[in-house]
N, C-alpha and C positions, 0 to 999 in steps of 0.2 A: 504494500500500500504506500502511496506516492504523500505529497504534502496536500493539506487543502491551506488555501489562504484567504484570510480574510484583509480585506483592504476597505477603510472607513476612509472615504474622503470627504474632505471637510471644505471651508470656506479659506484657508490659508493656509492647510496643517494635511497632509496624509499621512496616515498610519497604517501599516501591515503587520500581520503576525505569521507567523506557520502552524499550521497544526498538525500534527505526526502521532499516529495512535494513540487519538486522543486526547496529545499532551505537545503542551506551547513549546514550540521551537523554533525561538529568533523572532524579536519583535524591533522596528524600528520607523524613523518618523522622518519625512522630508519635507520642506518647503519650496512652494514656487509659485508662479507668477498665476500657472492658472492650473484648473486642477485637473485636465488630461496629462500637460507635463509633469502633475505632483502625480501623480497616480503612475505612469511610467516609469518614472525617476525613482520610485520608491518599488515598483518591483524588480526594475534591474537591478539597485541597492541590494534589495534584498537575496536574490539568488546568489549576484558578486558575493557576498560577503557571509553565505554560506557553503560555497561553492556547488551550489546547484545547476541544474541546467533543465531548459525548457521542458524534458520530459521527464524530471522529477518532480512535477508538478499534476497533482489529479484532476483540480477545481480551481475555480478562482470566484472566490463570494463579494463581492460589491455592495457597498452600502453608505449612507452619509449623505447629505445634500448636493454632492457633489456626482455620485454615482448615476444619476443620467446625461450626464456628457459621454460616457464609456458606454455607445449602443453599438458598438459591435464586436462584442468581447475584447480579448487581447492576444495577439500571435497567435490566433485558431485555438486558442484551450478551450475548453469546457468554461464557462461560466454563466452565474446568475446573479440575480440582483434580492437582495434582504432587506425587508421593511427596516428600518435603522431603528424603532424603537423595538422590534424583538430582538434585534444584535445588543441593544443596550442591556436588555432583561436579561437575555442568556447568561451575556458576557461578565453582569455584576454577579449572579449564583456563581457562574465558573469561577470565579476567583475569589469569593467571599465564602463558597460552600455553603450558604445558605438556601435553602430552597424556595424559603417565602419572606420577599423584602420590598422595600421600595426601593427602586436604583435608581439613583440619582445622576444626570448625567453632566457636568459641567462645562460649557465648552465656552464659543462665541455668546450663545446663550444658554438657555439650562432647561430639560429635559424631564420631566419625573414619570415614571412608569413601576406598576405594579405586578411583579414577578412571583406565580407562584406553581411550581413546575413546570408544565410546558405552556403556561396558559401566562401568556401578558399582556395586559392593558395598558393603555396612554392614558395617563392621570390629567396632561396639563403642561402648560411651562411657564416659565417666565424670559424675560427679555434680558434680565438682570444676568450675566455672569463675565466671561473672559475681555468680551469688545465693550462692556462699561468698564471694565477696570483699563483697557487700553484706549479709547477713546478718550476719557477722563483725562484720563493721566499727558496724552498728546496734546489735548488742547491746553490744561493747564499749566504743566512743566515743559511741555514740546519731547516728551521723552517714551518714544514710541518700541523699546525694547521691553519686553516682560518681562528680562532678567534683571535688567536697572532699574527697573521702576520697584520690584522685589526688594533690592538692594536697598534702593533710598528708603522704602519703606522700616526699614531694619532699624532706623534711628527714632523712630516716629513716638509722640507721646500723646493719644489718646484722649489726655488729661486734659489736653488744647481743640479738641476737636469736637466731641461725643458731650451732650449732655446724658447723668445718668440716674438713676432715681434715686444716690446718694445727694445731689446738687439740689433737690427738687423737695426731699422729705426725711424729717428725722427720725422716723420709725421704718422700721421694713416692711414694706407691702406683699402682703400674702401673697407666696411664690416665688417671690424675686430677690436678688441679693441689692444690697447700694450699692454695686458695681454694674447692676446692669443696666446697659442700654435703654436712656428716655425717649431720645431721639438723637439720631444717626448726622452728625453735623450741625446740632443744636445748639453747641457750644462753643463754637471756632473764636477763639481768640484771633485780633488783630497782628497780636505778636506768633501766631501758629507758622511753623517753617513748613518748606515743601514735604521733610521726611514727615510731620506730624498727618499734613492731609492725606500724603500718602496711604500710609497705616488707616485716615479715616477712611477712605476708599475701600481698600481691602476687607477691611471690618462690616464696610456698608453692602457690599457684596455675599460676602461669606454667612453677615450673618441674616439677611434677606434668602440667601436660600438657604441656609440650613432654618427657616421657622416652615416657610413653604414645605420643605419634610415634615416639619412635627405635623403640620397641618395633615398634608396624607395620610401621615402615618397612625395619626389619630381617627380619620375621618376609616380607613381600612382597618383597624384595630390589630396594627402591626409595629411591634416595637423596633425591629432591624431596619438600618439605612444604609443603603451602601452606597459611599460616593466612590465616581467615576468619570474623567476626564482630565483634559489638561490642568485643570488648575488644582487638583489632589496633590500634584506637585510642591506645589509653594507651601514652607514648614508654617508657616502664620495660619493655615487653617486648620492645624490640627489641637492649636489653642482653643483659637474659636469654636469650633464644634465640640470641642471638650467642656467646655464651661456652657452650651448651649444643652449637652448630654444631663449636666448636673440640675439644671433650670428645670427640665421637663420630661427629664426620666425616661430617654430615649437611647437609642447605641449607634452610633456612628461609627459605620465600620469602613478604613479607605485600606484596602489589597493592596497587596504585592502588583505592580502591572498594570494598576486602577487607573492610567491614561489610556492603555488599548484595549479596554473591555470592551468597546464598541464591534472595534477589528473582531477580536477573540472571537463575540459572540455570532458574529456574521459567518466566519469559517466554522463556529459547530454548527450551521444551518444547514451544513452538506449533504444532511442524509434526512432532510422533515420538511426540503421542498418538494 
């Protein structure tokens, strides 16, 4: 048995995995201009740099907003095309080993779907996720990299940005600490630096969709969350969703791999189209 691949392309970002009995082998990510060349450039990447060749190759799975530009396969392989919110479902169980969650998908923007064995539904999204934190961030600092803008974040103090319900009231309001969030840039001092908005950006992001989970997750009477996407990446949200965990008695769980679940789950489609 040959590889299947699963290839999620995106709006500036393609991702492939391989999958080989079952089990992930070689996962990697390319940019470009547009996404037939990210979607080529990223399987040639990928066979180069595991030394494959055309016919170690069984399927090719396609999926992403991007996966209707690719309407006549690729080099005559086999392929199809996967609803991209069941590659998101599969792909969060496949690597959380959870079999009933809400998987959250984080990208450009953010994704929520309801996985529970082979059965998954589109919950919803929101608009809020990767292209607010870069957008933002470009127009107001002109700093159009996610890894410097990460960076600058790193210095940032909250304290200047975030009004929070310790600012607002001298008792604790049932359920909440004084440290949590009143409103999200409620408080921006005049003296706030770039690195402070930054952080408020992130914060305003991360923690706008991790409530939209609790939201699901309450509304399906499901405790597990599994985030998924590029922005699982960035170490500042695993604060965030930790202190969001403690607030509302939820488990956010981010996988080993949790930027190509999408990929992932689109290559184990190979055998349930």
């Amino acid at each position: 048995m040959g590889y299947f691949i699963g290839i999620d392309i995106g709006g500036s970002t393609t991702k492939i995995v391989g999958l080989k009995d079952g089990k992930i082998s070689g996962c990697l990510k390319v940019k470009a201009g547009d996404q037939v060349t990210s979607a080529y450039g990223a399987f040639g990447k990928f066979l180069s740099e595991n030394g494959l060749g055309l016919s170690s190759v069984e399927e090719i799975m396609f999926t992403g907003v991007g996966a209707t530009f690719i309407s006549d396969g690729m080099y005559n392989l086999p392929t199809k095309r996967v609803d991209e919110f069941r590659a998101i479902g599969y792909g969060g169980q496949y690597l959380s080993g959870i079999d009933r969650a809400i998987i959250v998908s984080m990208g450009t923007g953010t994704a929520f779907v309801h996985a529970s064995g082979k059965t998954v539904r589109h919950l919803g999204g929101t608009g809020i996720g990767g292209g607010t934190l870069l957008g933002l961030s470009s127009k107001i600092f002109n700093i159009r990299d996610f890894d410097n803008i990460v960076e600058l974040a790193s210095s940032g103090n909250l304290a200047n940005v975030d009004l929070t319900v310790g600012d607002i009231s001298k008792d604790i309001i049932s359920g909440m600490t004084m440290d949590t969030t009143a409103s999200n840039f409620g408080k921006i001092s005049d003296l706030a630096t770039n690195a402070d908005i930054a952080l408020g950006i992130l914060n305003l992001v991360f923690q706008t969709i991790g409530m939209f989970a609790v939201f699901a997750s309450r509304a399906d009477h499901i405790n597990d969350i599994v985030l998924t996407g590029n922005l699982t990446t960035i170490e500042k949200a695993k604060e965030i969703f930790t202190n969001l965990e403690k607030l509302y008695g939820v488990h956010y769980i981010i996988p080993p791999n949790a930027e190509y679940a999408t990929a992932i789950g689109a290559a184990m489609c190979h055998d349930t189209l």
